[in-house]
PyMOL CGO cylinders between C-alpha atoms (Angstrom):
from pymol import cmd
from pymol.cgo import CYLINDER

trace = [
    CYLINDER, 7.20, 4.86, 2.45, 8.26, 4.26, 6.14, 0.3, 1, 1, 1, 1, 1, 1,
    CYLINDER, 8.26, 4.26, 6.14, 6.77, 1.22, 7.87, 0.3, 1, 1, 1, 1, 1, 1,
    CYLINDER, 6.77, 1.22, 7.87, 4.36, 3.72, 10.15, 0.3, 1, 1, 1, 1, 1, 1,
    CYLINDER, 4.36, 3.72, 10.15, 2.88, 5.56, 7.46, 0.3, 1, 1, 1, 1, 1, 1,
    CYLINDER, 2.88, 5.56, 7.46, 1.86, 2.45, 5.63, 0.3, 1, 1, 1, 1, 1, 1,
    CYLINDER, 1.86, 2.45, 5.63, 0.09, 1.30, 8.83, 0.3, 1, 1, 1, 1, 1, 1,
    CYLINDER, 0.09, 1.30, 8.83, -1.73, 4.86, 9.34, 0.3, 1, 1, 1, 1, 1, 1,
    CYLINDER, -1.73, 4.86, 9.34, -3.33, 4.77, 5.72, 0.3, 1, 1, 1, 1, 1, 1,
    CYLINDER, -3.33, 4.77, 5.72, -3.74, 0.99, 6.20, 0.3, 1, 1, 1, 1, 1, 1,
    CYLINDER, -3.74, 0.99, 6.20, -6.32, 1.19, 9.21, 0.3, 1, 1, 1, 1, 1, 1,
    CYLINDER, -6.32, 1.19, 9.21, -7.53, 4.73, 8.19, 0.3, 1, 1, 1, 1, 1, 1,
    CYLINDER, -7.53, 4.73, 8.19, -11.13, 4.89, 7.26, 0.3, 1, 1, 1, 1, 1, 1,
    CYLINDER, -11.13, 4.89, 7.26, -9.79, 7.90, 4.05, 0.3, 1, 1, 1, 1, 1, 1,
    CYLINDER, -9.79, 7.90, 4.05, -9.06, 7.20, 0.95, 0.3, 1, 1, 1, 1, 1, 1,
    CYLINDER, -9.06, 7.20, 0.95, -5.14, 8.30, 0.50, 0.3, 1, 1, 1, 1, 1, 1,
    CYLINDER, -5.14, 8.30, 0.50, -3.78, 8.36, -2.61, 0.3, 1, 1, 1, 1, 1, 1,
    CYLINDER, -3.78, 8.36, -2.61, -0.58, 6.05, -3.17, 0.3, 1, 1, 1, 1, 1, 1,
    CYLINDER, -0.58, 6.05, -3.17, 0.86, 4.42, -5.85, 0.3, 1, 1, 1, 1, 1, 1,
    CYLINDER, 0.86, 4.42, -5.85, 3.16, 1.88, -6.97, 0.3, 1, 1, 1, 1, 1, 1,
    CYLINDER, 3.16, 1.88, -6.97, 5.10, 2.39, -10.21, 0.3, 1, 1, 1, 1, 1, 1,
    CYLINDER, 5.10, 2.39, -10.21, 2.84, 4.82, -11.00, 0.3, 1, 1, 1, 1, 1, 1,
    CYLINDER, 2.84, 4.82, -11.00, -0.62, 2.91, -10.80, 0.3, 1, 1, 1, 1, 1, 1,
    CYLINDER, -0.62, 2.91, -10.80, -3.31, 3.92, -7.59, 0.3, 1, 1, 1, 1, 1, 1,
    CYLINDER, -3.31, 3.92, -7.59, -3.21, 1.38, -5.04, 0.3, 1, 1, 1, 1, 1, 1,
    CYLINDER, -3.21, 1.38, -5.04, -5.31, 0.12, -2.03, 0.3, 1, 1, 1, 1, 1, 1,
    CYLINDER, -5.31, 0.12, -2.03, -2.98, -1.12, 1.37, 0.3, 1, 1, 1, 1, 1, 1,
    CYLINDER, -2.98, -1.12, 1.37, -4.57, -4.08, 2.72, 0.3, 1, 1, 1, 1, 1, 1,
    CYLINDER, -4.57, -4.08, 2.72, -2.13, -5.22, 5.09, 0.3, 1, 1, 1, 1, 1, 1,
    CYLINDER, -2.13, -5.22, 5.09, 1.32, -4.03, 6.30, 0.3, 1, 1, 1, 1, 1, 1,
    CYLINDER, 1.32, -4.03, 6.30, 3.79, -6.63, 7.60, 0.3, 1, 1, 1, 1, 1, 1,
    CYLINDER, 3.79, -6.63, 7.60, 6.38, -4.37, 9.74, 0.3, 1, 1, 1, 1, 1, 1,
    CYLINDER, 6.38, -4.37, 9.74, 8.67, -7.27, 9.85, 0.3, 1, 1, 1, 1, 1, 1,
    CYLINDER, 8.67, -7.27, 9.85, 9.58, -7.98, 5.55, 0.3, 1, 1, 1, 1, 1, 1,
    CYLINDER, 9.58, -7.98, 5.55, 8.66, -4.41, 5.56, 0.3, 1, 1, 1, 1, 1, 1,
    CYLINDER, 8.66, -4.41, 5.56, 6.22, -5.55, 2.96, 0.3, 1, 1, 1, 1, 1, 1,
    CYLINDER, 6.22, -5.55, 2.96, 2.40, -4.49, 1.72, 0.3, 1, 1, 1, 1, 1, 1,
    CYLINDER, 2.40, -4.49, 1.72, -0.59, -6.51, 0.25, 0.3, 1, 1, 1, 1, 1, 1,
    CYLINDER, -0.59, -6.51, 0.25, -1.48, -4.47, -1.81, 0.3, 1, 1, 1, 1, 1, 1,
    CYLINDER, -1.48, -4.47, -1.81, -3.77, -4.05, -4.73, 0.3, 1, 1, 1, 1, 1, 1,
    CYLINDER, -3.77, -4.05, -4.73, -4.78, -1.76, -7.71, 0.3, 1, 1, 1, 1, 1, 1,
    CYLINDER, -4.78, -1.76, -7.71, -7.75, 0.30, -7.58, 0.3, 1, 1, 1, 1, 1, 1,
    CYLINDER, -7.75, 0.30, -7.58, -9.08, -1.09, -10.90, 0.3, 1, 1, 1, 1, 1, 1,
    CYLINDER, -9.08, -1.09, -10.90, -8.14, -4.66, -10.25, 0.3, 1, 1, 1, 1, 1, 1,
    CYLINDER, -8.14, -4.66, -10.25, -8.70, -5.51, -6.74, 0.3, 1, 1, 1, 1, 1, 1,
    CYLINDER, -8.70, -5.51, -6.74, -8.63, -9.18, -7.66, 0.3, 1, 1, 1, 1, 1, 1,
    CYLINDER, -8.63, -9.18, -7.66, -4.85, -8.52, -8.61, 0.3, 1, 1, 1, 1, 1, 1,
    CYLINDER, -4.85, -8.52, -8.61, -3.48, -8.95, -5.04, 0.3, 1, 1, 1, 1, 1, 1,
    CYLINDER, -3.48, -8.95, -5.04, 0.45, -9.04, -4.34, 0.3, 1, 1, 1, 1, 1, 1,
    CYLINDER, 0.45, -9.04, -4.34, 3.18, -8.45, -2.16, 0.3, 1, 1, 1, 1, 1, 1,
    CYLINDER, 3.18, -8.45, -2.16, 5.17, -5.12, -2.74, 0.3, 1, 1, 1, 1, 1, 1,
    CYLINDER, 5.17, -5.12, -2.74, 8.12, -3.72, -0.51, 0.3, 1, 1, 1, 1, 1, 1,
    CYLINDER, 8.12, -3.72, -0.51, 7.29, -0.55, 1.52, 0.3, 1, 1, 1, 1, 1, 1,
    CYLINDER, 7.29, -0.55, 1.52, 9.89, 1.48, -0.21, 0.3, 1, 1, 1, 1, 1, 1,
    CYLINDER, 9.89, 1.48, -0.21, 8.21, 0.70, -3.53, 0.3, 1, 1, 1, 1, 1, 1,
    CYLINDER, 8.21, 0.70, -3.53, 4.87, 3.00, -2.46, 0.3, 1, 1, 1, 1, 1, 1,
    CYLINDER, 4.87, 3.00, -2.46, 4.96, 6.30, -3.19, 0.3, 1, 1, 1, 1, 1, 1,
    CYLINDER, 4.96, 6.30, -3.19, 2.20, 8.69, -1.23, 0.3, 1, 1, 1, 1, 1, 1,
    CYLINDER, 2.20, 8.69, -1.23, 0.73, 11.78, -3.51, 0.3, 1, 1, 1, 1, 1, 1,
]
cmd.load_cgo(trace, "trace")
């Protein structure tokens, strides 16, 4: 996923669907300059981490 994209679903008020390695996932933040995510799973938002943008995959 390019750096903008991640940004739009990031501030957008809609749920969009995107996962990483296969699991649903919420963007927190986007940091434009690791080209990284926080990130969590929908079913563990306790699980928090740090995932490269490439690594997200939009349905």
């Amino acid at each position: 996923m390019n750096t903008q994209r991640a940004k739009e679903i990031a501030a957008s008020p809609v749920m969009v669907h995107v996962t990483h390695g296969g699991v649903p996932i919420y963007i927190q933040h986007v940091d434009e300059k690791t080209e990284t995510a926080r990130i969590y799973p929908l079913n563990e938002p306790e699980n928090e981490q740090n995932v490269p943008l490439h690594s997200l995959l939009e349905q």
